[in-house]
C-alpha positions as CSV (number, residue, x, y, z in Angstrom):
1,X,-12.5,-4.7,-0.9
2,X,-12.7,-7.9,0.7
3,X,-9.5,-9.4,2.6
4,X,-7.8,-12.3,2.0
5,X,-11.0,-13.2,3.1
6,X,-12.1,-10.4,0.9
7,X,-9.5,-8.5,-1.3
8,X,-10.8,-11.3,-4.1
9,X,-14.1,-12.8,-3.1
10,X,-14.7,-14.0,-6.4
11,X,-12.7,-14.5,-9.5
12,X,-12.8,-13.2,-12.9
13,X,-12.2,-17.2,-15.1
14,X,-14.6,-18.9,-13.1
15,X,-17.9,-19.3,-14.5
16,X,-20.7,-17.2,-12.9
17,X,-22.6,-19.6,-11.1
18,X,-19.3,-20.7,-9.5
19,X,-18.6,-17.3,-8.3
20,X,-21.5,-17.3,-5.9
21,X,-20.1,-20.1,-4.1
22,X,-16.9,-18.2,-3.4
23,X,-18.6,-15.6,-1.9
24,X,-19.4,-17.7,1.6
25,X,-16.6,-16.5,3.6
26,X,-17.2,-12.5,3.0
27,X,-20.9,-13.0,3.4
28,X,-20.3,-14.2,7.2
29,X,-17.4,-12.0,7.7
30,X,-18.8,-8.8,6.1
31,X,-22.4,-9.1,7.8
32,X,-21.6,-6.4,10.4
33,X,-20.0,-4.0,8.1
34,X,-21.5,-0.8,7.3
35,X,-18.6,0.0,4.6
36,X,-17.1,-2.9,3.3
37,X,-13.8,-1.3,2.9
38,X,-10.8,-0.2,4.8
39,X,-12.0,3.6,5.3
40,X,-14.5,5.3,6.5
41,X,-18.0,7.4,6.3
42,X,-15.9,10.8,7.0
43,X,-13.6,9.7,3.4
44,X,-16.5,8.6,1.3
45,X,-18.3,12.2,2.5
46,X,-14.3,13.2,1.5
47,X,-14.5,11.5,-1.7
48,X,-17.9,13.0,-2.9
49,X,-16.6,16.6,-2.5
50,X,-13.6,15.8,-4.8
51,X,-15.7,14.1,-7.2
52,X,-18.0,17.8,-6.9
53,X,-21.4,15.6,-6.4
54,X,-24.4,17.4,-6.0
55,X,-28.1,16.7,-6.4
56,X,-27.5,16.8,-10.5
57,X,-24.7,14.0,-10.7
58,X,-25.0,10.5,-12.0
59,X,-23.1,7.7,-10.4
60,X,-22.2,3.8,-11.0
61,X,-21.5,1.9,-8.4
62,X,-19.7,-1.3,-9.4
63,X,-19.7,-4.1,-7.0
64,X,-22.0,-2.2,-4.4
65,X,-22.2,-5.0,-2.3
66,X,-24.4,-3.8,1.5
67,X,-24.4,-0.3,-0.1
68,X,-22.6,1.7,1.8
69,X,-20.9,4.3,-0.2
70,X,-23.6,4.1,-2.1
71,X,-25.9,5.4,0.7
72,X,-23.4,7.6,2.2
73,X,-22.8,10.0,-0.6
74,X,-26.8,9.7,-1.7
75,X,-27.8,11.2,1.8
76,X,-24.8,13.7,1.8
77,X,-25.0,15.3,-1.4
78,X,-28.4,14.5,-3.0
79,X,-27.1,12.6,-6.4
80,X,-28.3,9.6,-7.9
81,X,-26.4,6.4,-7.6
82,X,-26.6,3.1,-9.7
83,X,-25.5,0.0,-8.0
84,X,-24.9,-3.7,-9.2
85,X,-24.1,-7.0,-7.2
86,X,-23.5,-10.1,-7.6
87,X,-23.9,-11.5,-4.2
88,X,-28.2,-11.9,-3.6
89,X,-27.1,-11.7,0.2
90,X,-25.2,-8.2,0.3
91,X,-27.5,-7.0,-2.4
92,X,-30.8,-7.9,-0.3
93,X,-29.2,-6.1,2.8
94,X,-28.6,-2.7,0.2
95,X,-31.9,-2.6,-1.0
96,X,-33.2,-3.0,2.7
97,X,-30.7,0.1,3.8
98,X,-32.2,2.2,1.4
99,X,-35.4,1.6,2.6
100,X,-35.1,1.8,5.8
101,X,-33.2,5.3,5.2
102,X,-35.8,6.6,2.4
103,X,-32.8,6.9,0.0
104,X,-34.8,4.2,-2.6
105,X,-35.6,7.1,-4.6
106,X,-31.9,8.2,-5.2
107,X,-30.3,4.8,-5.0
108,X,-31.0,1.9,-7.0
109,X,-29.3,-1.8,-6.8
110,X,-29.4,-3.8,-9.6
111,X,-28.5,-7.7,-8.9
112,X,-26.2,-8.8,-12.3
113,X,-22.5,-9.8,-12.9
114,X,-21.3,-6.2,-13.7
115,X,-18.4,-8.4,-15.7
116,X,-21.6,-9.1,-18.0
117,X,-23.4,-5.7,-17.9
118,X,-23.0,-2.8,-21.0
119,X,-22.6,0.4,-20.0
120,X,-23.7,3.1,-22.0
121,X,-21.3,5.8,-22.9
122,X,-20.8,9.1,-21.5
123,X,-23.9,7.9,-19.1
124,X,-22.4,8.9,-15.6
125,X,-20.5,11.7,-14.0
126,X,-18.6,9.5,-11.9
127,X,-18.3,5.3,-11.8
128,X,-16.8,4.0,-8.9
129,X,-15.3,0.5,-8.6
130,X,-14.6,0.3,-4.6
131,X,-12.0,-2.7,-3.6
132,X,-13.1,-5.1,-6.2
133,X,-11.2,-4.5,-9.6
134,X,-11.3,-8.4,-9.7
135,X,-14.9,-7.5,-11.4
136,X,-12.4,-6.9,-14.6
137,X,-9.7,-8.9,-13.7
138,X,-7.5,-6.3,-13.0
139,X,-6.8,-2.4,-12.6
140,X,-5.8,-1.2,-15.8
141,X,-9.2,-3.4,-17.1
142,X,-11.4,-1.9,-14.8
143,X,-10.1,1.7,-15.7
144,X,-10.4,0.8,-19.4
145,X,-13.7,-0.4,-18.9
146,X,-15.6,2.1,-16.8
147,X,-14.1,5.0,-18.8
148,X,-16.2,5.0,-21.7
149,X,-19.3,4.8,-19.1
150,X,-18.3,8.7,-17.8
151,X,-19.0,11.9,-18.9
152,X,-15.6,13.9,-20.2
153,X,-15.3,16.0,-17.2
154,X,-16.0,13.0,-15.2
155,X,-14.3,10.7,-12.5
156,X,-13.1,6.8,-12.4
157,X,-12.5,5.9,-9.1
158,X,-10.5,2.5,-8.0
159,X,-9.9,1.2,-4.3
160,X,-7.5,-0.7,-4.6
161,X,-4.7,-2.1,-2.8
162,X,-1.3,-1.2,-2.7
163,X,2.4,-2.5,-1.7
164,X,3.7,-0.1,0.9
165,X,7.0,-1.4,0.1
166,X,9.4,-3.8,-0.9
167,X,11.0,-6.5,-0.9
168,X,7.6,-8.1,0.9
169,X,8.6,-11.2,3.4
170,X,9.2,-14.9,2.3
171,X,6.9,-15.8,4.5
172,X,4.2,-13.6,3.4
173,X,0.8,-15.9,2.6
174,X,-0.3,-13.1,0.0
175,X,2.9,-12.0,-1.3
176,X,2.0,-13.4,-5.1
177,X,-1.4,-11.4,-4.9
178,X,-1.4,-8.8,-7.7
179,X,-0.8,-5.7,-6.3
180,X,1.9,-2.7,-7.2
181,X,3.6,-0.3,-5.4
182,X,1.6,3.6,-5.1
183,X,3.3,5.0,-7.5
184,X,2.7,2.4,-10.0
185,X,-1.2,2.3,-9.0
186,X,-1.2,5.8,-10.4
187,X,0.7,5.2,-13.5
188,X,-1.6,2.4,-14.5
189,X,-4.4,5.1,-14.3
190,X,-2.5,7.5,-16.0
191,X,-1.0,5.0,-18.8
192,X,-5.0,4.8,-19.7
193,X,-5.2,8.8,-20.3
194,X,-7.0,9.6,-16.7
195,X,-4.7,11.8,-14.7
196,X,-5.0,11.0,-10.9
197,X,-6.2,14.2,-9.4
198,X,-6.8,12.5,-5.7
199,X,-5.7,9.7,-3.5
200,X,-7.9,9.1,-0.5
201,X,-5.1,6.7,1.8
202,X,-6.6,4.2,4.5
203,X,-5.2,4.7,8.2
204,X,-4.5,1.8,10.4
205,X,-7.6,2.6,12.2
206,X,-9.3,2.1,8.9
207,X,-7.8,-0.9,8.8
208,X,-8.2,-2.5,12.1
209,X,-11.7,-1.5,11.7
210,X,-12.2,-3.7,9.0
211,X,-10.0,-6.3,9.7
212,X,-11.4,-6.8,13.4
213,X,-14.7,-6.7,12.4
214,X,-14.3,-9.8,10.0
215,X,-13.0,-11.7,12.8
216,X,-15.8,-10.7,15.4
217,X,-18.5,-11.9,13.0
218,X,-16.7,-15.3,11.9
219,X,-16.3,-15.6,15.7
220,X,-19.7,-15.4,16.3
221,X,-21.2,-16.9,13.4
222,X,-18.7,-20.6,13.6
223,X,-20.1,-20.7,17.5
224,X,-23.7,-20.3,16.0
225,X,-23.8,-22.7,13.7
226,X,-21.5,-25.5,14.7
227,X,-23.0,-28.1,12.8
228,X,-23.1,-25.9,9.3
229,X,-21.4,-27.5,6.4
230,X,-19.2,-24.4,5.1
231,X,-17.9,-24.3,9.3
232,X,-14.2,-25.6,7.5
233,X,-14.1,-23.2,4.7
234,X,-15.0,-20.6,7.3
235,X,-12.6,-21.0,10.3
236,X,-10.1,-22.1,7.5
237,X,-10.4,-18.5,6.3
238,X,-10.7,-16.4,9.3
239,X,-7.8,-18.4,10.5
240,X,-5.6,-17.5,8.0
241,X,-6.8,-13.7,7.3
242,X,-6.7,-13.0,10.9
243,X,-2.6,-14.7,10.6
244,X,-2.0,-12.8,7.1
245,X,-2.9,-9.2,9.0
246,X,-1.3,-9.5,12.5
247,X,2.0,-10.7,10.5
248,X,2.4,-8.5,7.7
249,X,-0.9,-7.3,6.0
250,X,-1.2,-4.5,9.0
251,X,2.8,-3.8,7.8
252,X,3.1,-4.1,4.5
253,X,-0.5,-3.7,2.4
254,X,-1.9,-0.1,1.9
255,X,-5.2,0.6,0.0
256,X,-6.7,4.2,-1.2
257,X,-9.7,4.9,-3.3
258,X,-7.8,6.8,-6.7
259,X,-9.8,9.6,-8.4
260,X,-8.7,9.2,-12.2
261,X,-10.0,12.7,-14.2
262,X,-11.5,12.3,-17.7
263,X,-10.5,15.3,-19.2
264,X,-13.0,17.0,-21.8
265,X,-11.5,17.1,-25.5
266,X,-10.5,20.7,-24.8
267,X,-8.6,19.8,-21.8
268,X,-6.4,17.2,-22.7
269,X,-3.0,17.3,-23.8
């Protein structure tokens, strides 16, 4: 997902070699993050029973960034998992992962703009887009556009942040970002024909897991490298994410991983 520091490391209208340079910040702030998201191995292990993975299932992994998920539900339930970055840095670090956990045989990680790649149809039992719907430029594009990619039978499955609830603060730094209430986050699944059968809800542990762990490598890194040119953009970052959280992110912004169903033809309505 990536925080105000990360819920949007890059963005959809700029061209692609500008969206590498956006990614400095969650590059230095995600480099001690095993899941780059506000949950947890024990949720993705969760997530891969709903999803019914086994050593038989296809995945897509959009935006796999260090590889996390990726690797945890390859070693848990034996199934074979496509991955595509865009960031050379987090991609280098997945490829290493898999590797050094001899899971390069089940898990592959393809460095591309997933905004640019086709997907062939009906190719995967589940596609995943974890915390970065920005890929698409938003959630009802993202759910549009990995549908076509599954199996009927199959799964789309968003993390994606949420309002808790309303009216948000005036002094809110990321009140215009553009999120929608729970409910709604399941209605724009829904409005696209995928019937939510599962929401997987972060806990403020998740949370402060990710959160804190962003500001311990920032910390680290800034006193590191003093003398580095992209020390401004950096602490200016930090500074604010760390701000946003302790004063209403930690309040007021929920996230969950959404299983949308793809019904076979005989299933649907």
């Amino acid at each position: 997902m990536r925080s105000d520091g990360a819920i949007r490391r890059l963005t959809l209208s700029a061209p692609c070699e500008n969206r590498f340079v956006l990614t400095r910040y969650p590059i230095v702030a995600e480099s001690d993050h095993e899941i780059q998201n506000p949950t947890s191995e024990e949720k993705l292990v969760l997530l891969g029973r709903r999803l019914r993975l086994g050593p038989e299932s296809r995945v897509l992994d959009i935006a796999s960034g260090r590889g996390g998920p990726a690797l945890v539900l390859a070693r848990t339930f034996g199934c074979r998992i496509d991955g595509i970055e865009i960031a050379p840095e987090f991609h280098a670090v997945a490829v290493d992962r898999a590797k050094e956990r001899a899971l390069s045989k089940l898990v592959s990680f393809r460095l591309g703009d997933a905004l640019r790649e086709e997907l062939a149809p009906g190719e995967y039992d589940a596609a995943l887009c974890l915390g970065a719907s920005f890929v698409y430029g938003s959630l009802a594009d993202t759910v549009e556009t990995l549908m076509p990619a599954v199996k009927p039978g199959g799964h789309v499955v968003v993390g994606e942040p949420f309002w808790r609830r309303h009216p948000l603060p005036d002094d809110y730094e990321d009140r215009g970002a553009p999120f929608t209430t729970l409910t709604d986050t399941v209605v724009i699944f829904e409005t696209s024909g995928l019937p939510v059968v599962s929401v997987i809800a972060s806990s403020e542990d998740d949370w402060d897991r990710y959160e804190t762990l962003h500001w311990r490598a920032c910390e680290e890194w800034l006193a590191a490298n003093p003398d580095n040119p992209d020390v401004p953009l950096v602490r200016s970052r930090h500074e604010r994410s760390k701000r946003t959280y302790l004063r209403h992110g930690r309040e007021y912004l929920g996230w969950a991983i959404f299983v949308g169903w793809k019904p076979k033809p005989d299933d649907a309505p």
